[in-house]
Jmol script that loads the backbone (N, CA, C; Angstrom):
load data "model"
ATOM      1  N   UNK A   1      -4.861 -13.753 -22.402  1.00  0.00           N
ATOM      2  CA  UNK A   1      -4.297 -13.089 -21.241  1.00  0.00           C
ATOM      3  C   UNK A   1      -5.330 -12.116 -20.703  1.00  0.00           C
ATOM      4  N   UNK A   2      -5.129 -11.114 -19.634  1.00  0.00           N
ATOM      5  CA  UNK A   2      -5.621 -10.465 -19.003  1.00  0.00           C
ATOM      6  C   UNK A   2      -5.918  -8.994 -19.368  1.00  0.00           C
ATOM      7  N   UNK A   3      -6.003  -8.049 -18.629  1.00  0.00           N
ATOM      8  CA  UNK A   3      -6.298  -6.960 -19.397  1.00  0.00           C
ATOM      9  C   UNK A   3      -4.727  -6.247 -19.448  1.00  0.00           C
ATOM     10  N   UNK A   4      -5.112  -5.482 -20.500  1.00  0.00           N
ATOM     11  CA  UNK A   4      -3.799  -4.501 -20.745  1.00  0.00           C
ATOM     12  C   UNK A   4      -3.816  -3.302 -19.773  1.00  0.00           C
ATOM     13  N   UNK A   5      -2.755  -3.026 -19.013  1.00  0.00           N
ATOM     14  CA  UNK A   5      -2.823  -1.372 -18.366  1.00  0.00           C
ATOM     15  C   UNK A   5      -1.463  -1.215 -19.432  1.00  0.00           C
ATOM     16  N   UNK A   6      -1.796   0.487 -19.274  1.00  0.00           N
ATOM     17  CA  UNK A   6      -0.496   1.636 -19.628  1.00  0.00           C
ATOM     18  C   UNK A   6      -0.286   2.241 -18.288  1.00  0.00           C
ATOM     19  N   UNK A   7       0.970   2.199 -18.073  1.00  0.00           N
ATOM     20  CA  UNK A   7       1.881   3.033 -17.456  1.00  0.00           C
ATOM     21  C   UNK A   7       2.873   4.186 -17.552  1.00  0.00           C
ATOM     22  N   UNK A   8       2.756   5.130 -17.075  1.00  0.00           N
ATOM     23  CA  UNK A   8       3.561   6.462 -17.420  1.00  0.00           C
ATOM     24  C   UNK A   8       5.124   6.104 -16.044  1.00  0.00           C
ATOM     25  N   UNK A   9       6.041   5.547 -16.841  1.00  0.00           N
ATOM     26  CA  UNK A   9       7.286   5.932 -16.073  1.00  0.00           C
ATOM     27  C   UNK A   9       8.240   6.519 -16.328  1.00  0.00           C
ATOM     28  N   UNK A  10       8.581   7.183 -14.544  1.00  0.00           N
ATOM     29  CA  UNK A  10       9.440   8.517 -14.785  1.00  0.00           C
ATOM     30  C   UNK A  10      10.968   7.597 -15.476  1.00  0.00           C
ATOM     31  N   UNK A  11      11.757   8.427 -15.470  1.00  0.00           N
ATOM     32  CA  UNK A  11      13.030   8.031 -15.950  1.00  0.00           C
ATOM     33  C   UNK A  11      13.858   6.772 -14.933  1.00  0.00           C
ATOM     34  N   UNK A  12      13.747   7.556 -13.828  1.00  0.00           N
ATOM     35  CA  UNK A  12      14.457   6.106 -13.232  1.00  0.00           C
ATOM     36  C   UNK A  12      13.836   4.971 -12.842  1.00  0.00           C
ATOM     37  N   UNK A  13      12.636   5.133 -12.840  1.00  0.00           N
ATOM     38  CA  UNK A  13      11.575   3.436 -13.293  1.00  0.00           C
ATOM     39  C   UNK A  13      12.116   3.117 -14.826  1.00  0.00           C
ATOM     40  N   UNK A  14      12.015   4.114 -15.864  1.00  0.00           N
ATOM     41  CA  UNK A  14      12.160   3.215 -16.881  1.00  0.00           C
ATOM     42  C   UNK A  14      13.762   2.448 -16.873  1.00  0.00           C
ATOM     43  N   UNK A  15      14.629   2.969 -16.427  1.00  0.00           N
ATOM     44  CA  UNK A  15      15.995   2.460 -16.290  1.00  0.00           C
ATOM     45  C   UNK A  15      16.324   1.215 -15.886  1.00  0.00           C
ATOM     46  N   UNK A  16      15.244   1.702 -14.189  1.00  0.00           N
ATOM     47  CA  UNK A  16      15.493   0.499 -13.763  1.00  0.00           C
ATOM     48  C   UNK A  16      14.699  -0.740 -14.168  1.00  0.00           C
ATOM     49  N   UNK A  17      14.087  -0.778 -14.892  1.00  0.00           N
ATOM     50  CA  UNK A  17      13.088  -2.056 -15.963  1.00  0.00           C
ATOM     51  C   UNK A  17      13.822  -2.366 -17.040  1.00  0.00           C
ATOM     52  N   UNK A  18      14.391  -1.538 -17.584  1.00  0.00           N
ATOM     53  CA  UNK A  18      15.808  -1.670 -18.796  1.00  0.00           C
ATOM     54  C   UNK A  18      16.351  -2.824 -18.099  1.00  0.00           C
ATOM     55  N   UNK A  19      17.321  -2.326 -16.617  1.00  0.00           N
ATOM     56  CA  UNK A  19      18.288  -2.831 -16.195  1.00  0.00           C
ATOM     57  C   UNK A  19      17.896  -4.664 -15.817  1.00  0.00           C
ATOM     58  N   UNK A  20      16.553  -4.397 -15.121  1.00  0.00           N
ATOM     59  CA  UNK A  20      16.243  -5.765 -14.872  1.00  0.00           C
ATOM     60  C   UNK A  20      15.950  -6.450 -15.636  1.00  0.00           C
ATOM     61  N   UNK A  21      15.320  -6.253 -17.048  1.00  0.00           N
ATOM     62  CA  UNK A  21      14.981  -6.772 -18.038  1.00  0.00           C
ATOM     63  C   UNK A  21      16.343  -7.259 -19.074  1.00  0.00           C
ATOM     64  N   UNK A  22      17.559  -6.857 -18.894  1.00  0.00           N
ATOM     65  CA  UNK A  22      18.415  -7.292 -19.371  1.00  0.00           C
ATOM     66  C   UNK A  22      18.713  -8.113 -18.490  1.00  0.00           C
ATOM     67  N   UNK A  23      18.922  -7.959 -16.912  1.00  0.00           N
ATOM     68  CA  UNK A  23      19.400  -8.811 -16.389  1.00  0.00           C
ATOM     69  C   UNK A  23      18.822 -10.536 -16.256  1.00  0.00           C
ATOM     70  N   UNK A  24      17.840 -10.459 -16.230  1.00  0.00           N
ATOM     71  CA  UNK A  24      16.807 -11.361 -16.110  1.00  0.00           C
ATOM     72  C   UNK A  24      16.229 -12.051 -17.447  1.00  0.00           C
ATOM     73  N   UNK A  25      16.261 -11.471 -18.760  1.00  0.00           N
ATOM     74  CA  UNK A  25      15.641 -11.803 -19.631  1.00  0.00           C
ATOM     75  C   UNK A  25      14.111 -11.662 -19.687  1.00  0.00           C
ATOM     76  N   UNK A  26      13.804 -11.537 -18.984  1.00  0.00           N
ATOM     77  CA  UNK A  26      12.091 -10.911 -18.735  1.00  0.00           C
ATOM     78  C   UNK A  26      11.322 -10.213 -19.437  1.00  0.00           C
ATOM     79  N   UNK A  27      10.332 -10.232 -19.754  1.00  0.00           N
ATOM     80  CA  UNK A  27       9.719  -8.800 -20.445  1.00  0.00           C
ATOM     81  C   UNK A  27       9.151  -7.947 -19.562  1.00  0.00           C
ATOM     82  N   UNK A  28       8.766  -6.375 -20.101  1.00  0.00           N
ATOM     83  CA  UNK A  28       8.285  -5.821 -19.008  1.00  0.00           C
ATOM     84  C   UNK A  28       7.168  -5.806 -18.728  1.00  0.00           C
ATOM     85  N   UNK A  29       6.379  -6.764 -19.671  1.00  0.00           N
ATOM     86  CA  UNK A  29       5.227  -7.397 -18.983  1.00  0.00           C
ATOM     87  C   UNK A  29       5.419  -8.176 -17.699  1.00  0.00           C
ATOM     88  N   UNK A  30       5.829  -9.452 -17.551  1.00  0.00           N
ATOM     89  CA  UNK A  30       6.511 -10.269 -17.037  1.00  0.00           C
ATOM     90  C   UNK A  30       6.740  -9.682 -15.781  1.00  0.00           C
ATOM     91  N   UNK A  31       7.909  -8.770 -15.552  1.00  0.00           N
ATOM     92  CA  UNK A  31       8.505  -8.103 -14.471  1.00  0.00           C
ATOM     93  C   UNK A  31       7.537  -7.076 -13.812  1.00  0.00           C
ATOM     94  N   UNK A  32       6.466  -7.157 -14.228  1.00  0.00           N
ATOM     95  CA  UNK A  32       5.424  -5.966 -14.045  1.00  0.00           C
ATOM     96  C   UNK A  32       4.411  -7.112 -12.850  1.00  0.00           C
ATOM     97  N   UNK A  33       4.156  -8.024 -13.763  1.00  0.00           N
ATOM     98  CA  UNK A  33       3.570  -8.646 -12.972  1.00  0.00           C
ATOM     99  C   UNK A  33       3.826  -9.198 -11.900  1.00  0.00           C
ATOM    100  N   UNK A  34       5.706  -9.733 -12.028  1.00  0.00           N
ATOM    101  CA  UNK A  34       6.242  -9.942 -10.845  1.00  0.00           C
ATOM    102  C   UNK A  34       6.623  -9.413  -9.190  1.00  0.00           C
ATOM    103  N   UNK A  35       6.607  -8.009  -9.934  1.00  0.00           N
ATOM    104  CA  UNK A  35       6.732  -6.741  -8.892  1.00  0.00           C
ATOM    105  C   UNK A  35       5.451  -6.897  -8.336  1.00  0.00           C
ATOM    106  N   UNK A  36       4.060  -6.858  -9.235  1.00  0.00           N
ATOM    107  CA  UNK A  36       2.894  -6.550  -8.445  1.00  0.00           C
ATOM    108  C   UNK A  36       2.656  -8.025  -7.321  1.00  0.00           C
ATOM    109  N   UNK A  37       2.930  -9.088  -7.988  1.00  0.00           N
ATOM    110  CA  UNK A  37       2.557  -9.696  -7.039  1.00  0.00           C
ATOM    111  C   UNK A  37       3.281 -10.123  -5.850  1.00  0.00           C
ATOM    112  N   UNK A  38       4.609  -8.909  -5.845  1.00  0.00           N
ATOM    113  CA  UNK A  38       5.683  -8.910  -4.603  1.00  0.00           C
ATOM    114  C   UNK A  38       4.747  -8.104  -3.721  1.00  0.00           C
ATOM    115  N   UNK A  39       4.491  -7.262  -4.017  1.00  0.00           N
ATOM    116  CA  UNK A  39       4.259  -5.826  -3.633  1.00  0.00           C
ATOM    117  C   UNK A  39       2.889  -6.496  -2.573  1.00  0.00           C
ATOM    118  N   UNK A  40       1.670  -7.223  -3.636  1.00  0.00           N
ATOM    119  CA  UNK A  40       0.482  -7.849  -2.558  1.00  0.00           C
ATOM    120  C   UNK A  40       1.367  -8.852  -1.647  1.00  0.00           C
ATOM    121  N   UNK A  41       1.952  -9.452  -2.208  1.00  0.00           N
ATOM    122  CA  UNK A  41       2.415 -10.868  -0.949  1.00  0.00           C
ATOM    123  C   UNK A  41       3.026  -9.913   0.278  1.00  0.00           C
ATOM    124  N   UNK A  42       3.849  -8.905   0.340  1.00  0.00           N
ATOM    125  CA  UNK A  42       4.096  -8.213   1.703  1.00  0.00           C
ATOM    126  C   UNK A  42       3.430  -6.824   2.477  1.00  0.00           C
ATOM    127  N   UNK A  43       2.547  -6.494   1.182  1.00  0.00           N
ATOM    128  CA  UNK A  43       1.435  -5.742   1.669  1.00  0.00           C
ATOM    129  C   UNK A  43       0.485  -5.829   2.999  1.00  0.00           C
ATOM    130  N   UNK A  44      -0.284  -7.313   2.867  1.00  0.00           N
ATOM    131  CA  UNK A  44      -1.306  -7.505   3.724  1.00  0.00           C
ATOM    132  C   UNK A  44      -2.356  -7.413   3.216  1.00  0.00           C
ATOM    133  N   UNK A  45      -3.311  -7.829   3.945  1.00  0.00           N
ATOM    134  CA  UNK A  45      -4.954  -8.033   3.662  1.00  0.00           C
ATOM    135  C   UNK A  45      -5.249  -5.929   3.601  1.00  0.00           C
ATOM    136  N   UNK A  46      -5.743  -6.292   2.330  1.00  0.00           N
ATOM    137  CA  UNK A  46      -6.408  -4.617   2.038  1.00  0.00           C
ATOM    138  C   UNK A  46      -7.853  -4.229   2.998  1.00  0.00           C
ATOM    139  N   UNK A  47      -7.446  -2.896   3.669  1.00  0.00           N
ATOM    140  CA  UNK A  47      -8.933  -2.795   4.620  1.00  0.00           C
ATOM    141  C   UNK A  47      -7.850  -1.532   5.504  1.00  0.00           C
ATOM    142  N   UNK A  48      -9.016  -1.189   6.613  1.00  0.00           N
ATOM    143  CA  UNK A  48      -8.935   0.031   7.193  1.00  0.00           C
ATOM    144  C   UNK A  48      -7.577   0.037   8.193  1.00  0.00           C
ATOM    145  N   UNK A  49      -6.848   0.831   8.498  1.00  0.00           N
ATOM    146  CA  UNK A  49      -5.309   0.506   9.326  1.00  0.00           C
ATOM    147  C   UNK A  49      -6.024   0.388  10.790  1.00  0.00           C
ATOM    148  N   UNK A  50      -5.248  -0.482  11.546  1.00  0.00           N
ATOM    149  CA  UNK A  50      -5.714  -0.420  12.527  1.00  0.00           C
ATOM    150  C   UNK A  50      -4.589   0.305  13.685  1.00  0.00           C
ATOM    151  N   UNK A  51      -5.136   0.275  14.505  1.00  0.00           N
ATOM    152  CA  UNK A  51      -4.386   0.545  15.899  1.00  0.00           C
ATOM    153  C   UNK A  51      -3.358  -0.253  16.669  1.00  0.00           C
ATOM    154  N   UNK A  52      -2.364  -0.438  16.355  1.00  0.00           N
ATOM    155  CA  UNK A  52      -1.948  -1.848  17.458  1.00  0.00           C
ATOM    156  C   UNK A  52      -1.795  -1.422  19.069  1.00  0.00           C
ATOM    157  N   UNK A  53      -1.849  -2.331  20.365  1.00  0.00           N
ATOM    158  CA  UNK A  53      -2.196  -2.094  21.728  1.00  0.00           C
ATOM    159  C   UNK A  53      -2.770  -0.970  22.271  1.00  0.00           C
ATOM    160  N   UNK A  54      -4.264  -1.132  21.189  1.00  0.00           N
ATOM    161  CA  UNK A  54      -5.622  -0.597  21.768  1.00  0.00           C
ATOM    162  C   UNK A  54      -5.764  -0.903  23.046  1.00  0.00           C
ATOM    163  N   UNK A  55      -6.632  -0.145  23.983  1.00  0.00           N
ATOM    164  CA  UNK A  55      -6.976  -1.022  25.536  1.00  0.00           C
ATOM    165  C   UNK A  55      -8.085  -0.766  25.867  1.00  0.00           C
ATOM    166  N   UNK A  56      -8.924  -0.886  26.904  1.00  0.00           N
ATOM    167  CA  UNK A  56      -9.806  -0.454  27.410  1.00  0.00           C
ATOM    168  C   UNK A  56     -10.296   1.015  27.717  1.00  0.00           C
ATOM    169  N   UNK A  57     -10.774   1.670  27.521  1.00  0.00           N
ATOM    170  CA  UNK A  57     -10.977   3.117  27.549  1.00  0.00           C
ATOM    171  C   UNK A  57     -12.212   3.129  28.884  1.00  0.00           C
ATOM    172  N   UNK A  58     -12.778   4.428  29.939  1.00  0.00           N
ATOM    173  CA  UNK A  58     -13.224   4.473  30.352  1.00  0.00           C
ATOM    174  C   UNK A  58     -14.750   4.546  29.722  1.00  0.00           C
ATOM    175  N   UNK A  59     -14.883   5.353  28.787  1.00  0.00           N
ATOM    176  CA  UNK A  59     -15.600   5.259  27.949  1.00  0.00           C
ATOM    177  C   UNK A  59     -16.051   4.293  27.019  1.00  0.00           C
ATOM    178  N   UNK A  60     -15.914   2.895  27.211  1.00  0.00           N
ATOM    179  CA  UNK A  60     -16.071   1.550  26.475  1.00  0.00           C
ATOM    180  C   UNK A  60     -16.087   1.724  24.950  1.00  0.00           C
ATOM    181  N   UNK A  61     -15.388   2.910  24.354  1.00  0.00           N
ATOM    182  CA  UNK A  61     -15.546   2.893  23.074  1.00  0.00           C
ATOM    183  C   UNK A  61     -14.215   2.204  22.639  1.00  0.00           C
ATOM    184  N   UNK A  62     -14.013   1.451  21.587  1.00  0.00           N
ATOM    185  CA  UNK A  62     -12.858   1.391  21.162  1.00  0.00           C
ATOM    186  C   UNK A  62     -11.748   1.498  20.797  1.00  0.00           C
ATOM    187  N   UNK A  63     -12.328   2.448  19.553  1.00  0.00           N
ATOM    188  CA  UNK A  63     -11.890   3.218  18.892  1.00  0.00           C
ATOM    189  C   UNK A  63     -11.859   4.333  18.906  1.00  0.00           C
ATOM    190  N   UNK A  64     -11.326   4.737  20.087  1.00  0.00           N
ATOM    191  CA  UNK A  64     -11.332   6.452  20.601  1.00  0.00           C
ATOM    192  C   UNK A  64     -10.385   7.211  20.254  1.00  0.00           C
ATOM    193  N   UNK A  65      -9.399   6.301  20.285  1.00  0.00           N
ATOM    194  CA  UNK A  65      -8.240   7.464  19.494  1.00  0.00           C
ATOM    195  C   UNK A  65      -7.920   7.228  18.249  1.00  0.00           C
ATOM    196  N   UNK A  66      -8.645   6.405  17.580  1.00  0.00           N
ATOM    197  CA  UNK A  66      -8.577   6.463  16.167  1.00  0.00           C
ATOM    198  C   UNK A  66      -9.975   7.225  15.173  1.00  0.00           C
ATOM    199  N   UNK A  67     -11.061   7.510  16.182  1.00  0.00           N
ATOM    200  CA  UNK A  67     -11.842   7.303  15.183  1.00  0.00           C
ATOM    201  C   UNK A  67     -12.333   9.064  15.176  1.00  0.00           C
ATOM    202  N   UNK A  68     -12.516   9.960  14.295  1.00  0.00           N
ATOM    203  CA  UNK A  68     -12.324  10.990  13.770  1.00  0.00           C
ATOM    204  C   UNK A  68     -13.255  11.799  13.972  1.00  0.00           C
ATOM    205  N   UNK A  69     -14.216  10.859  14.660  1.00  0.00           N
ATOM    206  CA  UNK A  69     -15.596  11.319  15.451  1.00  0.00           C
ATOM    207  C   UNK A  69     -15.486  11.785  16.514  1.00  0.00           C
ATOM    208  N   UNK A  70     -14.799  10.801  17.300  1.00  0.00           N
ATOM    209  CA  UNK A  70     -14.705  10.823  18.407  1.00  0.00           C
ATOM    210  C   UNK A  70     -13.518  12.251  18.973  1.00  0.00           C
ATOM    211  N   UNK A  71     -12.983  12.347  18.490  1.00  0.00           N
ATOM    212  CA  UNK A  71     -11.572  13.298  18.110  1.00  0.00           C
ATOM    213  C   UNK A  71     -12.038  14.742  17.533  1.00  0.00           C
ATOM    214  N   UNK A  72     -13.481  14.889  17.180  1.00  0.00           N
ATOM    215  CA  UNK A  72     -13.592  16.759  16.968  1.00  0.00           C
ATOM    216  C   UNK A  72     -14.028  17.375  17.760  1.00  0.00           C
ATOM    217  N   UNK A  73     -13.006  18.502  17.710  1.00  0.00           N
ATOM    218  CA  UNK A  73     -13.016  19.315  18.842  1.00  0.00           C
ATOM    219  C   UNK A  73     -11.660  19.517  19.490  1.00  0.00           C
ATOM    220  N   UNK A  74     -10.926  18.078  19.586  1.00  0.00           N
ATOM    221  CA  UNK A  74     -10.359  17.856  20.402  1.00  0.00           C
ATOM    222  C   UNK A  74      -8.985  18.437  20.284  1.00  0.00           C
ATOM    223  N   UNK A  75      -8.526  19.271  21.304  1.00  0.00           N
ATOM    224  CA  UNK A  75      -7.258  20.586  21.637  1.00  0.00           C
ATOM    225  C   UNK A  75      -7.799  21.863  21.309  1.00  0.00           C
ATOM    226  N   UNK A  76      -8.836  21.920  21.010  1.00  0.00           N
ATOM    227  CA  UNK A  76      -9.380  23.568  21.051  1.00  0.00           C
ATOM    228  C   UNK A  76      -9.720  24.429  22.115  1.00  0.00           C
ATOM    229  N   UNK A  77      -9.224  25.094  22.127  1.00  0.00           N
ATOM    230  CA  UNK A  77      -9.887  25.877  23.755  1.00  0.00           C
ATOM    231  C   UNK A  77     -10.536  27.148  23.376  1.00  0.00           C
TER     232      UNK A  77
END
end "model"
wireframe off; spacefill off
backbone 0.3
color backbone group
C-alpha cells in the first residue's frame, strides 16, 4: 500500500467516522480514502482562482482587478 498519514480528529470528526464506519462496514482507512477522493473529484483542477466575466480593460491588462500589483495604492488618498 501507500504511505501512512496520522490525523488529529476533533471529536465530531471522530464520531462521525465511528458512525460511518458502522454504517458502512468500512475501515477508517477505507473511508479516508473515500472522502479524499470525493473531495478532489468536486474540487477542480488545483492552480490559481480565477476571475469569472473578466473583460477588456482600457488599459489592456487583464488582470487588473485581480492582480495585487496592479491594486497598490489603490483607495488611498
Amino acid at each position: 500500500m501507500g504511505k501512512t498519514v496520522h490525523a488529529r480528529l476533533d471529536d465530531e470528526s471522530q464520531a462521525l467516522l465511528r458512525r460511518l464506519g458502522r454504517a458502512t462496514g468500512l475501515s477508517d482507512s477505507e473511508l479516508l480514502r473515500r472522502g479524499l477522493c470525493a473531495l478532489g473529484s468536486v474540487s477542480g483542477r488545483p492552480g490559481r482562482p480565477r476571475v469569472i466575466g473578466l473583460a477588456a480593460f482600457a488599459s489592456g491588462r487583464p488582470d487588473l482587478g485581480s492582480n495585487k500589483r496592479h491594486l497598490a495604492g489603490f483607495g488611498k488618498t
